[in-house]
BALOBA-1460 file (C-alpha; in Angstrom, 3 decimals):
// residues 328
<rec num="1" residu="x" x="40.033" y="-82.439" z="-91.106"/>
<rec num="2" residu="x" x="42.180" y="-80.320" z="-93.109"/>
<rec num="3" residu="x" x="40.739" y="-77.132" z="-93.938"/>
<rec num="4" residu="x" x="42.446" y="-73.863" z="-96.347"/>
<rec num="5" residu="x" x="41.919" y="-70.419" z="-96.872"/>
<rec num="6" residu="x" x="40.909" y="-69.224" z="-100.242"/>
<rec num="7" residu="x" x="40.350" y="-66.160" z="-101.399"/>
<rec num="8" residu="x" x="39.025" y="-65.316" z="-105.162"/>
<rec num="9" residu="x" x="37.075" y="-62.647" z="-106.849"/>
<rec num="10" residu="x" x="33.639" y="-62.558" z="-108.474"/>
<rec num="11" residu="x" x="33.390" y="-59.930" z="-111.301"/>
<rec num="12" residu="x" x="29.710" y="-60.191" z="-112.456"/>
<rec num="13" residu="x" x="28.122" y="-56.909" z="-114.512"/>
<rec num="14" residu="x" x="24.536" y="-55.787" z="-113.632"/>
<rec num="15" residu="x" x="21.494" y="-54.184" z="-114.726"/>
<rec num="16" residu="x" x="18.669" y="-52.615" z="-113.103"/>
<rec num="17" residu="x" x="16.359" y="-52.972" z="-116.510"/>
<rec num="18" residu="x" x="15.837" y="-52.630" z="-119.805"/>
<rec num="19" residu="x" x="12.460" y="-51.061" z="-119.661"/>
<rec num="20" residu="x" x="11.423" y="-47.601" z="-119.498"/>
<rec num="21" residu="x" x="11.700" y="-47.162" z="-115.750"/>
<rec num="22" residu="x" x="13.856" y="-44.904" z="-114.123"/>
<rec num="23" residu="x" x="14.864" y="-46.237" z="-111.048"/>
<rec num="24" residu="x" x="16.479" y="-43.541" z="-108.627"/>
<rec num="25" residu="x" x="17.169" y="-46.503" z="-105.637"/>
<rec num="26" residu="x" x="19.879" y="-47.657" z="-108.370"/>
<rec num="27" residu="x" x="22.760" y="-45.393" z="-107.249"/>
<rec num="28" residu="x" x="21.838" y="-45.162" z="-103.480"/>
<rec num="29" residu="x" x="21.971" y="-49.237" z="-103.588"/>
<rec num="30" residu="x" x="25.424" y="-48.607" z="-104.902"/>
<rec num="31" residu="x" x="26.557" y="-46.069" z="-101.999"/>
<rec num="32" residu="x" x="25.135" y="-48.007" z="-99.593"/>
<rec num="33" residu="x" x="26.725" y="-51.702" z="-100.489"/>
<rec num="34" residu="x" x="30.054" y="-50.205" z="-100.549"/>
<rec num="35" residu="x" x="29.660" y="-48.278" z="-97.053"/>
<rec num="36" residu="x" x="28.232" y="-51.354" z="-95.793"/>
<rec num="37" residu="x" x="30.201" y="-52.130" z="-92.358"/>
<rec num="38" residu="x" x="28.633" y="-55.025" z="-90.473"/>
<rec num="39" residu="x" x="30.018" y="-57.331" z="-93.371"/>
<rec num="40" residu="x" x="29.719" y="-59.767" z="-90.468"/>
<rec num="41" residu="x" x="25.752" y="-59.588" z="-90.296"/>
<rec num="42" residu="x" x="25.506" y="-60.443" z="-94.039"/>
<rec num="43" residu="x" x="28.177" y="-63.456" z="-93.569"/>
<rec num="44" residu="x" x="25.650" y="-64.566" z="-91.306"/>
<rec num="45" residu="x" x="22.710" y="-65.061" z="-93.888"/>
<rec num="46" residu="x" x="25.067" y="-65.877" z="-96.433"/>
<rec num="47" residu="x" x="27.188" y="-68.785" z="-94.811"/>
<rec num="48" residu="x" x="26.188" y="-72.503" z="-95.388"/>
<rec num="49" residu="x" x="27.370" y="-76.257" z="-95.495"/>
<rec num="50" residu="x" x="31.115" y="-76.763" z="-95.499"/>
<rec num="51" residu="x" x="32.962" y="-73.154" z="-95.612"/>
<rec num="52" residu="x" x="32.896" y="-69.999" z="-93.753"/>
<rec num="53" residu="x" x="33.337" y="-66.446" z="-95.479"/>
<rec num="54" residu="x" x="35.232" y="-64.461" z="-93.514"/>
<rec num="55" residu="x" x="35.368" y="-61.355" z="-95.239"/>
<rec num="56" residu="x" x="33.232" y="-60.035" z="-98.614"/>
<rec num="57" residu="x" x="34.424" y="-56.750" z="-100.231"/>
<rec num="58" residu="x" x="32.561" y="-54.687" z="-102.699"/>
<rec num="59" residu="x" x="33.500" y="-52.753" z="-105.394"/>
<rec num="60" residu="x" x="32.146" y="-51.315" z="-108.752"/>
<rec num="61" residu="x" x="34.084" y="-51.061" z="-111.531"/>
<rec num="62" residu="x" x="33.271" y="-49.553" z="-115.246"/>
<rec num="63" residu="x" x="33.931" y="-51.085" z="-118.633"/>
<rec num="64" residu="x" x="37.460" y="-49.459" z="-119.186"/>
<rec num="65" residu="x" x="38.445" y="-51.429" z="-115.445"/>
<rec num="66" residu="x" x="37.372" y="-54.889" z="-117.716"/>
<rec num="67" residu="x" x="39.070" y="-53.156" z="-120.612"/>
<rec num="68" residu="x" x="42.122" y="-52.558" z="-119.199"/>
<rec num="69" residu="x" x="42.337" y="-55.393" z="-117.032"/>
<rec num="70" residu="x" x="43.809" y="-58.322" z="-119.263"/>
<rec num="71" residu="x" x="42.245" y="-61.447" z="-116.982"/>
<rec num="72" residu="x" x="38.804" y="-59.810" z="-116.741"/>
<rec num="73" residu="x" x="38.903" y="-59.150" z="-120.596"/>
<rec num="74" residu="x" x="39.718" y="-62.211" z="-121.443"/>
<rec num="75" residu="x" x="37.601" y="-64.240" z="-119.096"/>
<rec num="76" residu="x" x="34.620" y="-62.396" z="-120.430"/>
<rec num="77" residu="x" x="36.150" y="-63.179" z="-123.961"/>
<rec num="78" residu="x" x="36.159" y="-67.363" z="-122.406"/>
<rec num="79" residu="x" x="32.813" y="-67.109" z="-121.450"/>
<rec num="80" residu="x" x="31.069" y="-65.429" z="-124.609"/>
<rec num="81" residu="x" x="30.249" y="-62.333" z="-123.678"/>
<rec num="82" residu="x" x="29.279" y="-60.362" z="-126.792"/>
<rec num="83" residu="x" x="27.908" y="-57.208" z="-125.249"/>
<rec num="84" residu="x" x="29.656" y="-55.432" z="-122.701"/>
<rec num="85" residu="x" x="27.826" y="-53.578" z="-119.514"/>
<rec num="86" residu="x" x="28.849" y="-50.335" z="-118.340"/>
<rec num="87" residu="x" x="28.340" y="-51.570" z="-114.996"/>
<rec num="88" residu="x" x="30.264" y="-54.725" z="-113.233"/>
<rec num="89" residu="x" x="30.167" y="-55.570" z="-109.500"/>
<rec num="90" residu="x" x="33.002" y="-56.881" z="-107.793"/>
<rec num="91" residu="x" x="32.971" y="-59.051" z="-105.084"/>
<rec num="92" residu="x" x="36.456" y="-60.119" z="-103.420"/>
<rec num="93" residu="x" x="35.765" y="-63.282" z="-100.886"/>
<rec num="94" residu="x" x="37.784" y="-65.040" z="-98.233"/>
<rec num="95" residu="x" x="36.589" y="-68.250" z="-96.825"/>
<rec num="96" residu="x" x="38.023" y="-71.426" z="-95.558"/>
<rec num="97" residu="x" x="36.975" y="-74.936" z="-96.507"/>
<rec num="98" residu="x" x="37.377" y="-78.352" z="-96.703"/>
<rec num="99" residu="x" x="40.104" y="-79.534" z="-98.921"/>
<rec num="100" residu="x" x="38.067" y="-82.172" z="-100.864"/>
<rec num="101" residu="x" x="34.709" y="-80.003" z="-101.828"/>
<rec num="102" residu="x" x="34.105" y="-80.539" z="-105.683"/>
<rec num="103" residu="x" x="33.959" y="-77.243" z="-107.471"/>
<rec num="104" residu="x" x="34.185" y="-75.290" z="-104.623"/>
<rec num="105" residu="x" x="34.821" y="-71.835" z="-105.833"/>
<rec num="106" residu="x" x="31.561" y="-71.993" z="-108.125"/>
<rec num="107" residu="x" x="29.345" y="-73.049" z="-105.156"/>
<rec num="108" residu="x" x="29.837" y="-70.591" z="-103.226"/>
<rec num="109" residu="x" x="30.022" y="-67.515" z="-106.200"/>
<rec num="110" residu="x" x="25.939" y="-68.706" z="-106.490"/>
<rec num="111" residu="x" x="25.247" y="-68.809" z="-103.112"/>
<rec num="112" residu="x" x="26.628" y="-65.113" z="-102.650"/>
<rec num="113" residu="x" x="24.734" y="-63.571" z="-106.096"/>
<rec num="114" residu="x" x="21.736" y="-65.613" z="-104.959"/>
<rec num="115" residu="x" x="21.061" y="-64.628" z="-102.167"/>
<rec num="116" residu="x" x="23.005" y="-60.642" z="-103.076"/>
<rec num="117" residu="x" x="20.369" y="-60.407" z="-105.423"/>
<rec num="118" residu="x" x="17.582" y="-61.316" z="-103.205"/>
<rec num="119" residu="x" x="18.212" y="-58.888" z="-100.390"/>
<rec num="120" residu="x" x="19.033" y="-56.485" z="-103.157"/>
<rec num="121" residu="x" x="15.408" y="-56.416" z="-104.941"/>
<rec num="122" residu="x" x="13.479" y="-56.999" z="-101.334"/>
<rec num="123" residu="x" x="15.335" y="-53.664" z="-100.738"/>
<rec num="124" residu="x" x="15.460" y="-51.344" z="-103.104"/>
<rec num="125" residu="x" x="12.960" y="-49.999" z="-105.197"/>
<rec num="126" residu="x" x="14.250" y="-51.373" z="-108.448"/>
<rec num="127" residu="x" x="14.505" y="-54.646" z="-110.454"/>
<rec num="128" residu="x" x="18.470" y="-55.798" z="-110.469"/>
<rec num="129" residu="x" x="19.727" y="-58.338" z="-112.541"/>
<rec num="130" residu="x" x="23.265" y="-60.157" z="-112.336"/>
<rec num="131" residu="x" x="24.261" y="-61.370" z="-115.594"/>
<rec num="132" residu="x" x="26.863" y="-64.132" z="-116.589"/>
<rec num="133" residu="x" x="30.270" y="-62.895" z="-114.308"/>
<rec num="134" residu="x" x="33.740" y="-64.342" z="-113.807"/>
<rec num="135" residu="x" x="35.675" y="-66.003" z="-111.059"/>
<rec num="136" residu="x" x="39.388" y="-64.987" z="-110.924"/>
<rec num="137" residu="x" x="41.812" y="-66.057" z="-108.910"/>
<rec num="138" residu="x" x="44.132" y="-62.649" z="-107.495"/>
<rec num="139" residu="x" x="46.818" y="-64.417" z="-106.104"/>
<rec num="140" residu="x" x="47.697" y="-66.434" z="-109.431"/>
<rec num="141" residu="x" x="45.825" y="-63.576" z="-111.433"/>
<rec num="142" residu="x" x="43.483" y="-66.694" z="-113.591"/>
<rec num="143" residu="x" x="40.554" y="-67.013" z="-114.444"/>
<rec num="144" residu="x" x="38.827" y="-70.098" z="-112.991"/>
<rec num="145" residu="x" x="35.318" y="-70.129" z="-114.057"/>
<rec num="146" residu="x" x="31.674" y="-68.486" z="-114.445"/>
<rec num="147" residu="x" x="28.771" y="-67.418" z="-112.392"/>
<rec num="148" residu="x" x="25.168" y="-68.069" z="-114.180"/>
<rec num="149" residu="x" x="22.394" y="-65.413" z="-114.750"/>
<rec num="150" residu="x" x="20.002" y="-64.477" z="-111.705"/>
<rec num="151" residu="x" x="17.491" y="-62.677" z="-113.292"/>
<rec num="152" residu="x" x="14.345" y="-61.434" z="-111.434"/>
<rec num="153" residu="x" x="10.848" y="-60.743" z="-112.621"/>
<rec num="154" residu="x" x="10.264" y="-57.107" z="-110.647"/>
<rec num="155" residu="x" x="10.587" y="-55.208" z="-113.323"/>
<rec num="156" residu="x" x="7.026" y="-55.820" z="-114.444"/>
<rec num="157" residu="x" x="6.116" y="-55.667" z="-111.197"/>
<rec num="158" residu="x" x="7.353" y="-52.135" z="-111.247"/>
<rec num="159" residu="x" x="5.570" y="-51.195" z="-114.467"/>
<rec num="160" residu="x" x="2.117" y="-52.706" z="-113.018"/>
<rec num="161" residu="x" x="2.523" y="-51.071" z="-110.134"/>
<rec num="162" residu="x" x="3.213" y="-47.433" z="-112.334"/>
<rec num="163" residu="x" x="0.250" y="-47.779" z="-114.220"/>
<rec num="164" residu="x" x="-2.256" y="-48.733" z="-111.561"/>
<rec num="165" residu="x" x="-1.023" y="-46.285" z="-108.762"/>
<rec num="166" residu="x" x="-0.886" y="-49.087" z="-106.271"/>
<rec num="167" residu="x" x="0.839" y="-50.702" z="-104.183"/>
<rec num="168" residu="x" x="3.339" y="-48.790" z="-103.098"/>
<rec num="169" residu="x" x="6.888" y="-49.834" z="-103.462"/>
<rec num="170" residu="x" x="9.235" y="-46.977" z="-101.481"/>
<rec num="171" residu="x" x="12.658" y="-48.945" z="-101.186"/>
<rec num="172" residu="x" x="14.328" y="-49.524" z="-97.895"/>
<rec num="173" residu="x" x="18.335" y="-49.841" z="-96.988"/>
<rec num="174" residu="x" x="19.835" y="-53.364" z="-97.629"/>
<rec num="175" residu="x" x="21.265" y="-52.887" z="-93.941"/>
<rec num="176" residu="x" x="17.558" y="-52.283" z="-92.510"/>
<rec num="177" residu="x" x="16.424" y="-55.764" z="-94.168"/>
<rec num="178" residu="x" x="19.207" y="-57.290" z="-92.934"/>
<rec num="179" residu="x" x="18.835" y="-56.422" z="-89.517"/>
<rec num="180" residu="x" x="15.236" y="-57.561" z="-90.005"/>
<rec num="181" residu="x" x="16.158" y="-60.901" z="-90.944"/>
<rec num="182" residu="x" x="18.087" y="-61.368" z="-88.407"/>
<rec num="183" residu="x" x="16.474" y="-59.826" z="-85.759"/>
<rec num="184" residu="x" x="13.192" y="-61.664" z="-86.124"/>
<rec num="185" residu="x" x="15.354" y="-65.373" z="-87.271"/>
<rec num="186" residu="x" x="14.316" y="-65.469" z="-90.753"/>
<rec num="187" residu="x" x="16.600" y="-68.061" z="-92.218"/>
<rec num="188" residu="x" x="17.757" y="-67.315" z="-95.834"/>
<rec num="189" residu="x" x="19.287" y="-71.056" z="-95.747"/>
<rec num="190" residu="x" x="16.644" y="-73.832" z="-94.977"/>
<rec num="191" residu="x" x="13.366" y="-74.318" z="-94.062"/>
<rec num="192" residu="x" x="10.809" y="-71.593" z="-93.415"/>
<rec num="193" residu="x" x="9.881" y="-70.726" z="-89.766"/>
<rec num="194" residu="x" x="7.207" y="-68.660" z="-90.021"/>
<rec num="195" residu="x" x="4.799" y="-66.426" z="-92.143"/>
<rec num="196" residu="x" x="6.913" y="-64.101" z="-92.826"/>
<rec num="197" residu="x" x="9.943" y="-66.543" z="-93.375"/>
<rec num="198" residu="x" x="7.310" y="-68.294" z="-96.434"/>
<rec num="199" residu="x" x="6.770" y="-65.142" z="-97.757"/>
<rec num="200" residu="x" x="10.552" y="-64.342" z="-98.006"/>
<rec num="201" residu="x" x="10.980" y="-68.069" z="-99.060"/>
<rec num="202" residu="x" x="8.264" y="-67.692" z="-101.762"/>
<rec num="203" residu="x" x="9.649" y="-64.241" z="-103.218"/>
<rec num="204" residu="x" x="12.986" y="-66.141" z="-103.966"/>
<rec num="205" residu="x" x="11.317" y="-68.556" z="-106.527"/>
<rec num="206" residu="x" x="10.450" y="-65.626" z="-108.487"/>
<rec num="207" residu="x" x="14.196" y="-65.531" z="-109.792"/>
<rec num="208" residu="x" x="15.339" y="-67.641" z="-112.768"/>
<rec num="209" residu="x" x="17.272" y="-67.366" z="-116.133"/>
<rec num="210" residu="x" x="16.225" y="-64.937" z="-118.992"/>
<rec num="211" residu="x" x="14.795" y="-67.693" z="-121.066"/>
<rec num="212" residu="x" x="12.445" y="-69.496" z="-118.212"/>
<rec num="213" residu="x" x="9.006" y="-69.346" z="-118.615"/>
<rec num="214" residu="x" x="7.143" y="-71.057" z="-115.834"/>
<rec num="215" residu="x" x="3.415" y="-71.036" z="-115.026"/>
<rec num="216" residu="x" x="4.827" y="-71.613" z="-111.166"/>
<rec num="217" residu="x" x="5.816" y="-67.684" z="-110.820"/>
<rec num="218" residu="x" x="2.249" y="-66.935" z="-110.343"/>
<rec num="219" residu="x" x="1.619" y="-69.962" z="-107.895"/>
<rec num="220" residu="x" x="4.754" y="-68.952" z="-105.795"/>
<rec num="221" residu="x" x="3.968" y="-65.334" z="-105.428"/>
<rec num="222" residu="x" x="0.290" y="-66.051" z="-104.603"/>
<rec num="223" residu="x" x="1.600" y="-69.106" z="-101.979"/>
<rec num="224" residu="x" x="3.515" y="-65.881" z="-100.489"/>
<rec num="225" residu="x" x="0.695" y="-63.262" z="-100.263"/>
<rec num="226" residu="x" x="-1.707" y="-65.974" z="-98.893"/>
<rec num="227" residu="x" x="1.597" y="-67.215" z="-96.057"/>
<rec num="228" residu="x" x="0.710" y="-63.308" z="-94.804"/>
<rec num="229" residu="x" x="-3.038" y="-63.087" z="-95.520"/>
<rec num="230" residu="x" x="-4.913" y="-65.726" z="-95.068"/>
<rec num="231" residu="x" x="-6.125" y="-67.809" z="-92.310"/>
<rec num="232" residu="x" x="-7.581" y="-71.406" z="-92.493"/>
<rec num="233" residu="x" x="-9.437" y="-72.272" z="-96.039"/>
<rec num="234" residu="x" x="-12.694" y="-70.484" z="-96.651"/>
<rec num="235" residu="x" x="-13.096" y="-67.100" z="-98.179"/>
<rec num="236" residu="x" x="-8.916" y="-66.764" z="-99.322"/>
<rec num="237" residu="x" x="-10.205" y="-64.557" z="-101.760"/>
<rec num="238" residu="x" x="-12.100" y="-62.413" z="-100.047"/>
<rec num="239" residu="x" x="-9.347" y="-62.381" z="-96.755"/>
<rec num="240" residu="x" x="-6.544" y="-61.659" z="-99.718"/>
<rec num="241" residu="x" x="-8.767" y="-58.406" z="-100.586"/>
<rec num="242" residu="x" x="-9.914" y="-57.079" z="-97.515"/>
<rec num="243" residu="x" x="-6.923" y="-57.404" z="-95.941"/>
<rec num="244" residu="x" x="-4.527" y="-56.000" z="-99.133"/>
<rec num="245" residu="x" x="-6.765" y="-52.903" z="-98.903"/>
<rec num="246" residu="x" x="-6.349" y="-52.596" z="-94.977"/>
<rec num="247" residu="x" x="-2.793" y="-52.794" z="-94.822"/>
<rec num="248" residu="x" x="-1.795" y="-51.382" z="-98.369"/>
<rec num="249" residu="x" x="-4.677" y="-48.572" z="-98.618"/>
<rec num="250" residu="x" x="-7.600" y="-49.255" z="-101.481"/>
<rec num="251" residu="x" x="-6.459" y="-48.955" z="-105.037"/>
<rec num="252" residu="x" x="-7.804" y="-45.689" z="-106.925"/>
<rec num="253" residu="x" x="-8.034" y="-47.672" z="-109.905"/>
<rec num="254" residu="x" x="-8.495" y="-51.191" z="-111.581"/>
<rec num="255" residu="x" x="-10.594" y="-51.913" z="-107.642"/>
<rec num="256" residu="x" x="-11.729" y="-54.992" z="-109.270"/>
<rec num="257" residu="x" x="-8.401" y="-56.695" z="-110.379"/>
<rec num="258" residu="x" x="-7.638" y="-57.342" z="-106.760"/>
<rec num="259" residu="x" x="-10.619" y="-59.274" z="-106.114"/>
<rec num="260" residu="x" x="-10.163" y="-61.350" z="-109.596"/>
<rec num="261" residu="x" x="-6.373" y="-62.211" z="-108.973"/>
<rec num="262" residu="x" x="-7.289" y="-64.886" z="-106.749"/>
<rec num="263" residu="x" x="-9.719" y="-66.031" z="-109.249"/>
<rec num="264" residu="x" x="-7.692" y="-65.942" z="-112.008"/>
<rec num="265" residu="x" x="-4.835" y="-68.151" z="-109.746"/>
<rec num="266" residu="x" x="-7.672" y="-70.901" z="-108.840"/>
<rec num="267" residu="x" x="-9.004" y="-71.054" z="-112.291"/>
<rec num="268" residu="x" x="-5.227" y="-72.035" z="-114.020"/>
<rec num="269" residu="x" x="-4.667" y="-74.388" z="-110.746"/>
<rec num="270" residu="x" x="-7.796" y="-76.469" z="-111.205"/>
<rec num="271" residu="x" x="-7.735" y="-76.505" z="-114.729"/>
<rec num="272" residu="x" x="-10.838" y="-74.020" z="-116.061"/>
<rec num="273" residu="x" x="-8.363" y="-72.013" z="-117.840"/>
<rec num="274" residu="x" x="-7.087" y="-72.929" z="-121.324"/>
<rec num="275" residu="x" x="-3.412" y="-72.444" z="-121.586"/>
<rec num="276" residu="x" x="-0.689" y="-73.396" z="-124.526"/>
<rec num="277" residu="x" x="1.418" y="-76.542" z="-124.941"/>
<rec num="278" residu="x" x="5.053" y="-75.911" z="-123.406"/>
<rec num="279" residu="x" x="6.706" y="-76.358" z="-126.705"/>
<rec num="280" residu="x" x="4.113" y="-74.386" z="-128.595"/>
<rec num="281" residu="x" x="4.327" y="-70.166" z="-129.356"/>
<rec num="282" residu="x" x="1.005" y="-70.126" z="-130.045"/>
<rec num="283" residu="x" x="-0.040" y="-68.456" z="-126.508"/>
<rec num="284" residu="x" x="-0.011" y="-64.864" z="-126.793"/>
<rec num="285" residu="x" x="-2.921" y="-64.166" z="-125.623"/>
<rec num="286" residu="x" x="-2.893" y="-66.596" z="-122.669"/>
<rec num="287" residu="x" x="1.063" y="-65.093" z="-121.734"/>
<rec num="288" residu="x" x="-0.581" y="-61.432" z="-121.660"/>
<rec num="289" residu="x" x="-3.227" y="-61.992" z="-119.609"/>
<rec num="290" residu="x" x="-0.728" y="-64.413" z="-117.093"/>
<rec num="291" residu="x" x="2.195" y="-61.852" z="-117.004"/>
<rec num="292" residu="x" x="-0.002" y="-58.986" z="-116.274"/>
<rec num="293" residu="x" x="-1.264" y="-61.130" z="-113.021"/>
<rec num="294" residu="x" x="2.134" y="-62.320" z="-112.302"/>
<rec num="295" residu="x" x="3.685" y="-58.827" z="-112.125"/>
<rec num="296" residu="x" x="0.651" y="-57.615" z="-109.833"/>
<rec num="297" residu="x" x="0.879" y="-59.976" z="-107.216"/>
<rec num="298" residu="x" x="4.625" y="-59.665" z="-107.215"/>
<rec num="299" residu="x" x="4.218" y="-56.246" z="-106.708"/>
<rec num="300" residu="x" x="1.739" y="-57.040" z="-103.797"/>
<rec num="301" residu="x" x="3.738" y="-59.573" z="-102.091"/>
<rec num="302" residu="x" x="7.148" y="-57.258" z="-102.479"/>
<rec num="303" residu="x" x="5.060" y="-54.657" z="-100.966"/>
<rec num="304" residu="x" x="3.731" y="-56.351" z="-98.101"/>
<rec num="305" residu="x" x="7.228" y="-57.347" z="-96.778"/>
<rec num="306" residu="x" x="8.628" y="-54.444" z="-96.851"/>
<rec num="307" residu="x" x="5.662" y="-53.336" z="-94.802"/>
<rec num="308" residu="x" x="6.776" y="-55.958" z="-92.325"/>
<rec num="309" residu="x" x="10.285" y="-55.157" z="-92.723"/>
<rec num="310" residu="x" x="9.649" y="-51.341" z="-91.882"/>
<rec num="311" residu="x" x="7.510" y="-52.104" z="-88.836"/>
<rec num="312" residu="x" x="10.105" y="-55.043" z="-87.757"/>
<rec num="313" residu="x" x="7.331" y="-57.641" z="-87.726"/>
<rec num="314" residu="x" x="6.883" y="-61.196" z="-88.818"/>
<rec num="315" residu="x" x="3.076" y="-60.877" z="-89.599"/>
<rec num="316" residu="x" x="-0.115" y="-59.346" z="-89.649"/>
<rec num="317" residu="x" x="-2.322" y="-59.025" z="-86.765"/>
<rec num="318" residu="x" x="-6.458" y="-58.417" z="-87.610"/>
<rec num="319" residu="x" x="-9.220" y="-58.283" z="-85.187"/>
<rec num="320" residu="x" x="-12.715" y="-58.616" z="-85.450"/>
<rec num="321" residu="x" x="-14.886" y="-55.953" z="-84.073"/>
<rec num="322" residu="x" x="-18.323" y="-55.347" z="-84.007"/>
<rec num="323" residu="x" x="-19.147" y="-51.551" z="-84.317"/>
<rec num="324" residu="x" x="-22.643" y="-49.672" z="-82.756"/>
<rec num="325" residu="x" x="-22.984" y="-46.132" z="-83.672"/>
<rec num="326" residu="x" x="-25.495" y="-46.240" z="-80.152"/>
<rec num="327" residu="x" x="-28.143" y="-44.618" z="-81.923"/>
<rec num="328" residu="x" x="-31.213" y="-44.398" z="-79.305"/>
């Protein structure tokens, strides 16, 4: 079958937030994607279906390079863009493919961002959003289409996380979660494989558009912490706080929220908590009290795989001992 090289760019601008947190991992994730090497290790994770990328390049430009740059101007102009970022990421691709694949370029400019922006926030201590980007073609110098938002929810996870002194959430290198992926076979394509591989898996659903509001945040981030936590089905609750505290030290403060998160989770599951229609606004209260829980145990499950990522494991290993101080 007839297969051609193609080789395009995708100019998407980011943002690390637009709350009050300073995040200092910002510019040391922008060091370290450029002097990136093993290109060929991320190709790896990346690469899926009917194409192979041969080669990704990574630059960041400013708003004068969009400015000045007649095709990226106007593409942005094509696609609506109203308010202009000071920061844009480009990413120049080669791959080969199929002839016939429908759409191809788009495909594989949300595969890339997708899973970009999920090693990106399991990494570095900082929320990072892509917003809407371009696709341009260098050879003909067009524009040829759009990328869509991929907007993560860490950011409150981040603020939680400030005001209750716990977990912690020290960033790693892009290139050490990388090597941990592969290292231990933790597919980002497919089916999980093991705990940690649900975990990672779980963590991903926590990424949507700006406007998506979805009661299943909570249920994927607690599906995560539980894939590393729990074993069997008695006591999750209890396991989930015992073994938090073990691995992630006690909190100093708000001791009881981490016992009533896993309450609060069962209680909108099997239907003893009154929540809002979906086409209603009259759920303030209700959305407080659900984002607060949803940007704790995001903070907790972003915590404990980075734990695994810095030890290079795929789970947690307890033991139950039985202690005699031999008093006689």
């Amino acid at each position: 079958m007839e297969r051609i090289k193609d080789n395009f760019e995708i100019v998407v601008p980011i943002r690390s937030t637009e709350m009050d947190i300073v995040f200092t991992d910002y510019e040391v994730f922008k060091t370290d994607l450029i002097s990136y090497t093993e290109k060929h290790k991320l190709i790896k994770l990346i690469n899926l279906g009917p194409f192979i990328i041969t080669d990704l390049k990574f630059e960041f430009l400013e708003l004068k390079d969009i400015i000045e740059n007649e095709i990226y101007f106007q593409g942005f102009t094509h696609i609506g863009q109203r308010e202009f970022k000071n920061d844009y990421l480009r990413i120049t691709i080669i791959v080969t493919r199929h002839t016939q694949i429908f759409d191809f370029n788009v495909e594989v400019s949300r595969l890339v961002i997708r899973k970009l922006g999920l090693l990106i926030n399991l990494s570095y201590e900082m929320s990072l959003d892509f917003m809407n980007g371009i696709l341009v073609d260098p050879k003909e110098n067009l524009f040829i289409g759009s990328t869509d938002i991929w907007h993560s929810h860490f950011d409150f996870a981040y603020t939680h996380t400030s005001k209750m002194n716990w977990p912690s959430l020290k960033g790693i290198s892009i290139s050490t979660t990388i090597d941990w992926l592969l290292d231990n076979d933790i597919p980002l394509n497919g089916t999980s494989n093991s705990k940690a591989s649900r975990a990672v898996n779980a963590l991903s659903h926590l990424f949507s558009d700006l406007s998506e509001k979805d009661s299943s945040f909570l249920f994927w981030s607690m599906l995560g912490i539980e894939a590393l936590l729990a074993e069997g089905n008695e006591n999750i609750s209890s396991q989930i706080h015992q073994k938090a505290i073990l691995i992630l030290g006690e909190p100093k403060e708000f001791k009881k929220k981490l016992k009533q998160l896993y309450n609060y989770r069962s209680r909108l599951v099997h239907g003893e908590t009154n929540f809002p229609a979906k086409f209603t606004y009259d759920g303030d209260e209700f959305d407080a009290e659900y984002w607060d829980y949803l940007a704790f145990s995001g903070s907790i499950l972003l915590s404990l795989i980075r734990k695994l990522i810095v030890e290079n494991k795929i789970k947690f290993s307890f033991q139950l001992m039985y202690v005699t101080d031999h008093k006689f």
